[in-house]
C-alpha positions as CSV (number, residue, x, y, z in Angstrom):
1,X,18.9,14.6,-23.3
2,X,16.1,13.4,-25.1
3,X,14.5,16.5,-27.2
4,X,11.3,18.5,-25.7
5,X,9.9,19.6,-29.1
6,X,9.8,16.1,-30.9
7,X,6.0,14.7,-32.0
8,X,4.4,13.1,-29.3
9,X,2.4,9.8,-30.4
10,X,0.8,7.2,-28.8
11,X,2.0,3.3,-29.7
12,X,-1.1,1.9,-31.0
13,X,-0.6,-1.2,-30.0
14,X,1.0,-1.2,-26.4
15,X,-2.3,0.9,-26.2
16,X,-4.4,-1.4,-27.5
17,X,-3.1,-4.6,-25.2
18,X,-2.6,-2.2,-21.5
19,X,-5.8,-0.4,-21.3
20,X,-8.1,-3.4,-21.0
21,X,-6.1,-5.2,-18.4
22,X,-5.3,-1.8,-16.2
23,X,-9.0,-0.9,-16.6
24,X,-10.3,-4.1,-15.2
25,X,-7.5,-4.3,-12.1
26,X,-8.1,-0.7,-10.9
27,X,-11.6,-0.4,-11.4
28,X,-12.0,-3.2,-9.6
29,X,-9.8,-2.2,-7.2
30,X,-11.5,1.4,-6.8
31,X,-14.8,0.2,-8.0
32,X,-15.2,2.6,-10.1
33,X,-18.9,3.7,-10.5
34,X,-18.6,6.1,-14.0
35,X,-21.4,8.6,-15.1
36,X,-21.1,9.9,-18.6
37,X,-24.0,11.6,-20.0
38,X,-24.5,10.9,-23.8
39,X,-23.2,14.3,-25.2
40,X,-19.8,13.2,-23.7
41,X,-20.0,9.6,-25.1
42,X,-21.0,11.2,-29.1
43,X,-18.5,13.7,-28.5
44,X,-15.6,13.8,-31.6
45,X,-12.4,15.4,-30.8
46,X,-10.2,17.4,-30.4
47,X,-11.6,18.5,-26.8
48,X,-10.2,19.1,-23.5
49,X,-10.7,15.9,-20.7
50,X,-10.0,18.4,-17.3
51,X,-10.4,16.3,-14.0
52,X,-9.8,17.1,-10.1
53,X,-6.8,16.0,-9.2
54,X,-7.1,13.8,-6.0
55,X,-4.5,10.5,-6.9
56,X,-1.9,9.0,-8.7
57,X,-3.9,6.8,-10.7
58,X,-6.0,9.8,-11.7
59,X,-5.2,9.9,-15.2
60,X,-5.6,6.6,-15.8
61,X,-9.3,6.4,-14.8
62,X,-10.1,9.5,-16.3
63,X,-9.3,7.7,-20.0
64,X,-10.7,4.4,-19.1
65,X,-13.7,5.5,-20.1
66,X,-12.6,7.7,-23.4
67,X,-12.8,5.9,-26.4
68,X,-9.5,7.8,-28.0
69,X,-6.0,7.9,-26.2
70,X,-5.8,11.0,-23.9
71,X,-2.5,13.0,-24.5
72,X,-2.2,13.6,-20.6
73,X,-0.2,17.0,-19.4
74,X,2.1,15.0,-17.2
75,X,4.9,16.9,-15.0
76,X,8.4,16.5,-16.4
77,X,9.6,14.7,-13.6
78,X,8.3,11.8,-14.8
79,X,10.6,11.5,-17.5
80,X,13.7,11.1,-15.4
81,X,12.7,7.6,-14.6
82,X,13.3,5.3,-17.3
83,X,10.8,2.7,-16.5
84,X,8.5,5.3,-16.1
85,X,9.7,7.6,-18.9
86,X,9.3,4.6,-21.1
87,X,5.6,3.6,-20.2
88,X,4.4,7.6,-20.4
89,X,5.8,7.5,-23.7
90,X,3.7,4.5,-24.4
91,X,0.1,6.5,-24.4
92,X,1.9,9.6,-25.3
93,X,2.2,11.8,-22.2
94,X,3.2,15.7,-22.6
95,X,5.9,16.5,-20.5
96,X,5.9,19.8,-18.8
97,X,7.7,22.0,-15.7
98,X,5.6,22.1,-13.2
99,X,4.9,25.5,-11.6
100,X,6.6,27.3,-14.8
101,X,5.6,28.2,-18.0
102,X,6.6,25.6,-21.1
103,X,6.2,27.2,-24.4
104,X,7.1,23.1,-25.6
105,X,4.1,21.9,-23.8
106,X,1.7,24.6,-25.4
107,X,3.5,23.6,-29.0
108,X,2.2,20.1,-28.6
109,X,-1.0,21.0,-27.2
110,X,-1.4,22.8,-30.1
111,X,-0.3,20.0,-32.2
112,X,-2.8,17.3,-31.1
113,X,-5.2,19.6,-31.2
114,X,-4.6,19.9,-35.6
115,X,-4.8,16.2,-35.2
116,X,-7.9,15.6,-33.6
117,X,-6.7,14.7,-30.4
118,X,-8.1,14.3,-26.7
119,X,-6.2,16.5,-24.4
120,X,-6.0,16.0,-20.9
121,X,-5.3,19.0,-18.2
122,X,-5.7,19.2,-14.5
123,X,-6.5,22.9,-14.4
124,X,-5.2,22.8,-10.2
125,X,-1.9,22.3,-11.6
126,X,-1.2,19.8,-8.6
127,X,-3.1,17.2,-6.3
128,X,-5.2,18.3,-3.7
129,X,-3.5,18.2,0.0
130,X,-6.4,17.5,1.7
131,X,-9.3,16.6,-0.9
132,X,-10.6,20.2,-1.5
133,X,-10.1,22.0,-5.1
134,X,-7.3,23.8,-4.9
135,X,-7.1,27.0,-7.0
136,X,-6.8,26.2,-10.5
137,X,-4.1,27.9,-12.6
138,X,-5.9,30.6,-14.2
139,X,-3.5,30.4,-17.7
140,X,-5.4,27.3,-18.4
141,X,-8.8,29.2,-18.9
142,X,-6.7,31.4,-21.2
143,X,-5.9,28.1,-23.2
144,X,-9.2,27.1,-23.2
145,X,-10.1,30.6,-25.0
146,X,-7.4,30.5,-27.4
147,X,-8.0,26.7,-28.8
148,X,-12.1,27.0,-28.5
149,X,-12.7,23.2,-28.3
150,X,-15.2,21.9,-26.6
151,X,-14.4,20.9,-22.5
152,X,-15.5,17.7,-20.8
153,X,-15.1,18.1,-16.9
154,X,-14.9,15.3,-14.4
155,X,-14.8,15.0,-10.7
156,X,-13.7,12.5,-8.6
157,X,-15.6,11.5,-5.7
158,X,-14.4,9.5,-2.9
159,X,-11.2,9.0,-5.0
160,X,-9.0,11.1,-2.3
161,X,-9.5,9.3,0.5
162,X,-8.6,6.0,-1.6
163,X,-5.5,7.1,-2.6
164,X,-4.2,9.6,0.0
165,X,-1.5,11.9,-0.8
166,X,0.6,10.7,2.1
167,X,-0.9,7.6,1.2
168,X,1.4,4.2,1.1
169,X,-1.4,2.1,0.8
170,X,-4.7,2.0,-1.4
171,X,-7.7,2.6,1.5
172,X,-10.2,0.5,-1.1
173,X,-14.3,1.9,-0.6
174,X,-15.9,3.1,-3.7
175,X,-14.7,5.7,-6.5
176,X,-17.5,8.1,-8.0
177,X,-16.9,9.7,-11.6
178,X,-18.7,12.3,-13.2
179,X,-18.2,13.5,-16.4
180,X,-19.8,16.9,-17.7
181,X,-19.8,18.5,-21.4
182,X,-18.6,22.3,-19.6
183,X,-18.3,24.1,-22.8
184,X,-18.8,23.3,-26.5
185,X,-16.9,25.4,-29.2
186,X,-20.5,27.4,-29.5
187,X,-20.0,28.2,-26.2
188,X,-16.5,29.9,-26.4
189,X,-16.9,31.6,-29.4
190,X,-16.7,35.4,-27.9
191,X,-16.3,34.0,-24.2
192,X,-13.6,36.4,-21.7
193,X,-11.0,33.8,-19.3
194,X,-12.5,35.5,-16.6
195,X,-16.1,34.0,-17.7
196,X,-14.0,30.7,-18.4
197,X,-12.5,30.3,-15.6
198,X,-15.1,31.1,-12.9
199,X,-17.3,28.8,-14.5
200,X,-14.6,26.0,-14.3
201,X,-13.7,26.2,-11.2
202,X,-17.2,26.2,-10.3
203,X,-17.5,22.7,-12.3
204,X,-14.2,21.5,-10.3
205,X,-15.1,22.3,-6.6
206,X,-15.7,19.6,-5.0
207,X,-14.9,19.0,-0.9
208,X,-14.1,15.0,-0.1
209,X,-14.5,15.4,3.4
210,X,-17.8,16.8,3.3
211,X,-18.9,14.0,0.1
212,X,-18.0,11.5,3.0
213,X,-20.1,12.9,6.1
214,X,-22.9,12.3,3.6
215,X,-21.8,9.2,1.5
216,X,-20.5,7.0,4.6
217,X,-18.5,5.3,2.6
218,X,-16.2,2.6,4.5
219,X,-12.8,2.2,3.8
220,X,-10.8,-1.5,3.9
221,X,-7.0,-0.9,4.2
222,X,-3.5,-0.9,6.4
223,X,-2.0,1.6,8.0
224,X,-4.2,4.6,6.7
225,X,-2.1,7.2,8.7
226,X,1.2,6.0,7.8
227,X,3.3,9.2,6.7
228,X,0.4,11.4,7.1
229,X,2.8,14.1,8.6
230,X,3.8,14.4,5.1
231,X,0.8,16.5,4.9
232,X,-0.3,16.9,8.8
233,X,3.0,18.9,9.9
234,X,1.6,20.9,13.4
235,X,0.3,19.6,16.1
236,X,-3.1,21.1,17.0
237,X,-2.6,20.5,20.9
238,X,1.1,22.3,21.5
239,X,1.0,24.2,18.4
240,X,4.9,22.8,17.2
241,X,5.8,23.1,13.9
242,X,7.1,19.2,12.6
243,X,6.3,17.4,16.1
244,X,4.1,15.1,14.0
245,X,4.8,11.3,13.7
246,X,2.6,8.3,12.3
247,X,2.0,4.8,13.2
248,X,-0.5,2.6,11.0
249,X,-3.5,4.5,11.9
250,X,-2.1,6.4,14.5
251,X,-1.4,10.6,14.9
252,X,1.0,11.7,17.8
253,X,2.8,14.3,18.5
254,X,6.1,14.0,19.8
255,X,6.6,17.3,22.1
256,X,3.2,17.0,23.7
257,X,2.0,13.4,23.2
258,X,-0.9,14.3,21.6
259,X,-2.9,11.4,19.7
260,X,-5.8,10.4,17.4
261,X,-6.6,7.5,15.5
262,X,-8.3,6.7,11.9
263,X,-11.2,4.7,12.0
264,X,-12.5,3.1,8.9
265,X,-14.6,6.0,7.6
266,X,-10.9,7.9,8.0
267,X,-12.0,10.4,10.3
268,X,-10.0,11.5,13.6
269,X,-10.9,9.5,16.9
270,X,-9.7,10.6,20.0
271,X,-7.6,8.1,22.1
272,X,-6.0,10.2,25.2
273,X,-7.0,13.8,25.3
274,X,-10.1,15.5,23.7
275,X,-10.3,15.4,20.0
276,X,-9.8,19.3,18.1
277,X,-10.2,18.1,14.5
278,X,-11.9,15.1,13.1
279,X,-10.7,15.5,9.7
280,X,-7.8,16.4,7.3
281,X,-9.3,19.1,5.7
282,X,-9.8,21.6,9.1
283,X,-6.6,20.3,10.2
284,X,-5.1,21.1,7.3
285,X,-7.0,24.5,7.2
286,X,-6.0,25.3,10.9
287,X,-1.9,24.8,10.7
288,X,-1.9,26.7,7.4
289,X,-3.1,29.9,9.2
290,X,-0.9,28.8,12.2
291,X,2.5,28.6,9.6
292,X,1.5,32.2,8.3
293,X,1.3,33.6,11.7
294,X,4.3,32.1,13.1
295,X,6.1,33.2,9.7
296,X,4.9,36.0,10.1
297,X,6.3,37.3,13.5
298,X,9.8,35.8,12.3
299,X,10.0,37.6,8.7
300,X,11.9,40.9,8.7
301,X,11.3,42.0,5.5
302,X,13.8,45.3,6.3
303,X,16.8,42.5,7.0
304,X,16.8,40.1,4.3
305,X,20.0,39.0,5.2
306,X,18.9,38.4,9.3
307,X,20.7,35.0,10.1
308,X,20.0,35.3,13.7
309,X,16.9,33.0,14.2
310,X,15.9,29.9,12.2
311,X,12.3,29.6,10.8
312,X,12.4,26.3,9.6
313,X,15.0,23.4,9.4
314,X,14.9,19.6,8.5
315,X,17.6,17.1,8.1
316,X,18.3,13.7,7.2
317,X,18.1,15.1,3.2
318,X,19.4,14.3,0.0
319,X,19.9,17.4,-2.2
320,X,20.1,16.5,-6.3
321,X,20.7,18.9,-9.4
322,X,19.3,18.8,-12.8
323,X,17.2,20.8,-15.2
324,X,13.9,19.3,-16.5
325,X,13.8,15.9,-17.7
326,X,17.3,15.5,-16.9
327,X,18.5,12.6,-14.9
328,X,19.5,13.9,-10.9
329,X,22.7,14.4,-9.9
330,X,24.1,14.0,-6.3
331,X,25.2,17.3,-4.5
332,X,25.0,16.6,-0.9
333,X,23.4,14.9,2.1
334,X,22.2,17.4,5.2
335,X,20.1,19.8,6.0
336,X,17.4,23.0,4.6
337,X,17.1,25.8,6.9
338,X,15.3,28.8,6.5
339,X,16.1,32.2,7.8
340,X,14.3,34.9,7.3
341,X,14.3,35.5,3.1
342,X,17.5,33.2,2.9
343,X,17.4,29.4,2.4
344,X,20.1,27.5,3.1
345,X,21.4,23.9,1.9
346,X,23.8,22.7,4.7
347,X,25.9,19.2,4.4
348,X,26.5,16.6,7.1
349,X,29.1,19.0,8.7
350,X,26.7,22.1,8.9
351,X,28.6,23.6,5.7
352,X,26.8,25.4,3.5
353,X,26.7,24.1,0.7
354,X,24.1,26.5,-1.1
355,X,22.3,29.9,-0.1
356,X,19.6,31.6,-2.1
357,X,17.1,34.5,-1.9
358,X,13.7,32.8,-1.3
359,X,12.6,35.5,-3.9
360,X,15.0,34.1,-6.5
361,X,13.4,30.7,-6.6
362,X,10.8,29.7,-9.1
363,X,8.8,26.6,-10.1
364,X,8.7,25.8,-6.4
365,X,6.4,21.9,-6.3
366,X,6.4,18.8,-4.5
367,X,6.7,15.7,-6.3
368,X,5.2,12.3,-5.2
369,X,4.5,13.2,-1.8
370,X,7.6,13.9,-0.3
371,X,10.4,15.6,-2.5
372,X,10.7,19.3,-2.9
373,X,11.5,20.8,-6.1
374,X,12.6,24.4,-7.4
375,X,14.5,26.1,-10.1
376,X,17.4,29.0,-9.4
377,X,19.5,29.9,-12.1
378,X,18.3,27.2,-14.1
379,X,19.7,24.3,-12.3
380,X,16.9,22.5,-10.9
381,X,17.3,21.3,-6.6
382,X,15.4,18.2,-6.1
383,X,15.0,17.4,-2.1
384,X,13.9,14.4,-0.5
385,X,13.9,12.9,3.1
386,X,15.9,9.7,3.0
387,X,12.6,8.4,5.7
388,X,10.5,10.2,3.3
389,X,8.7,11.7,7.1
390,X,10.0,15.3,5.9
391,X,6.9,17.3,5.0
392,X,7.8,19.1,1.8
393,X,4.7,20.2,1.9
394,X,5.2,22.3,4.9
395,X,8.4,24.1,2.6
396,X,6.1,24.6,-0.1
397,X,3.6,26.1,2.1
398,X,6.6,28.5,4.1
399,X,8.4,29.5,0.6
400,X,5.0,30.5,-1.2
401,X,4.1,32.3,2.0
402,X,7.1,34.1,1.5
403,X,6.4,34.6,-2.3
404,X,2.6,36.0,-2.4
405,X,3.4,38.2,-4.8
406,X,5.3,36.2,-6.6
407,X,2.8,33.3,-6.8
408,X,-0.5,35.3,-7.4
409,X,1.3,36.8,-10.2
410,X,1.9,33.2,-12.0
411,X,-1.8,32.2,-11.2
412,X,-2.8,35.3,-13.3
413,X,-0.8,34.8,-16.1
């Protein structure tokens, strides 16, 4: 196990030869369109680079346009890949756990701060689901206060619907990115996180779907939908929890035969019955409230233990242990069910294989799109849908339902 407290560097001169060539293929795939106002150009590190969080390539673009290397907060899971693990290390990515605290992280942080450094955040902690801001994690505004360096913001615009989250194909239109000076160390000198982080998440919010009504932009690209119910896990028409199924552009539902199509703007058309959203983001916004209500009626808070009714179950999964950047280990093929406060790992034969308190769990995340992730008794659980048409997303969702209190607690720390 490689050690989490060793210097992190950049190699100067894999640095030097990749960013050139990357830069011109994906902002020519994208076409990027940067604004950068002067102050940010003539600005000397160390500061904080904090972006939206909308793609994969995010980070990428963000330090295209940054005359220094950006040291890039980049989840841990990352370095279980060696390919991948090898070209992080390249431009000096920070490893951390997401969805946990990493008193390594803040060490190195720290670190390329004394050295003058560019540090690069994404104070959502995540990427957006459906190209709104999500909540940003409000211990980054504490960071901010405590290192009182200056903050460059940017947003991406248009950038979502490029490089969907369920996305297995780049939608290519046009990729807006504005940079902003946020705070200089004048600025923070005296200034509460509260202060900090309302006006950063002020800076951040930013709706795609609503930048699109207006911008128009027109999308060239295969089979937008494909895997959308990744994300899109209800159907709208029959209300059923994981009846979703994509085709190329296509949205159906498989209990009621509901369907809608993307058209090139990727909006929802209607094809055989009368269309209830025309976007992602009130979709989205609509089965979110639906889970909490149907979680609601089947949580008995007074019976933990209740086994009598399922809430939630997939199958078809691959269950793998670990701890951080450790490299996955095989436990099972089968199934996750959820009962009540108890989640369940089941093999092929319906064995359980695992049980757990949902309240026991902790750095709960998706990675990539489709794999769920969370920590109990410091073994890591990494679960993935061998047709990768499992919405983790819709675990996530259920198991921080389940944890409010839990979760609104780690956002205020």
């Amino acid at each position: 196990m490689a050690k989490r407290n060793k210097e992190i560097k950049v190699n100067q001169w894999a640095y030097r030869c990749l960013k050139p060539i990357v830069k011109l293929v994906i902002s020519k795939i994208f076409k990027l369109e940067p604004e950068m106002p002067e102050e940010v150009k003539k600005l000397k590190p160390p500061y904080l680079l904090m972006p939206t969080h909308q793609g994969f390539w995010d980070p990428f673009m963000a330090a295209f346009y940054i005359h220094r290397p950006v040291f890039f907060i980049t989840s841990d899971a990352v370095f279980r890949y060696p390919v991948f693990k090898f070209f992080v290390q390249l431009v000096g990515a920070i490893p951390k756990t997401k969805a946990k605290s990493d008193i390594d992280a803040l060490k190195n942080i720290i670190r390329i701060k004394e050295k003058g450094g560019v540090i690069g955040i994404f104070p959502e902690g995540r990427r957006t689901w459906d190209g709104t801001t999500l909540p940003l994690v409000y211990s980054t505004s504490k960071l901010i206060r405590m290192l009182k360096i200056p903050v460059v913001t940017l947003v991406f615009k248009g950038g979502f619907l490029s490089q969907p989250r369920w996305g297995t194909k780049i939608q290519r239109g046009k990729v807006k990115m504005e940079y902003k000076l946020l705070f200089t160390e004048e600025d923070l000198k005296g200034a509460k996180a509260d202060e900090i982080h309302r006006k950063l998440a002020d800076a951040l919010n930013f709706d795609e779907i609503e930048y699109q009504r207006k911008a128009n932009i027109r999308f060239s690209g295969k089979n937008s939908a494909e895997n959308i119910e990744q994300v899109i896990f209800t159907c709208p028409s029959c209300k059923e929890i994981g009846s979703i199924y994509s085709e190329g552009r296509t949205v159906c539902c498989r209990n009621c035969g509901y369907k809608v199509k993307q058209n090139d703007y990727l909006f929802f058309e209607q094809l055989e019955r009368d269309l209830i959203f025309d976007n992602i983001r009130d979709w989205n916004k609509w089965q979110l409230e639906h889970l909490e209500k149907y979680l609601e009626e089947h949580h008995k808070p007074e019976m933990p233990e209740e086994r009598s009714r399922e809430c939630l179950r997939d199958g078809g999964l691959l269950v793998s242990t670990g701890y951080k950047i450790q490299k996955l280990k095989a436990l099972c093929q089968g199934s996750l069910v959820l009962y009540n406060e108890t989640l369940v790992i089941e093999d092929e034969t319906a064995t359980e294989v695992k049980t757990f308190s949902v309240h026991e769990l902790s750095g709960i995340n998706v990675q990539n799109r489709e794999i769920l992730e969370f920590y109990h008794d410091n073994t890591l659980y990494s679960i993935k849908s061998r047709e990768k048409k499992v919405s983790a997303y819709k675990w996530i969702k259920a198991l921080e339902y389940l944890q409010k209190d839990k979760v609104a607690q780690f956002q205020a720390d």
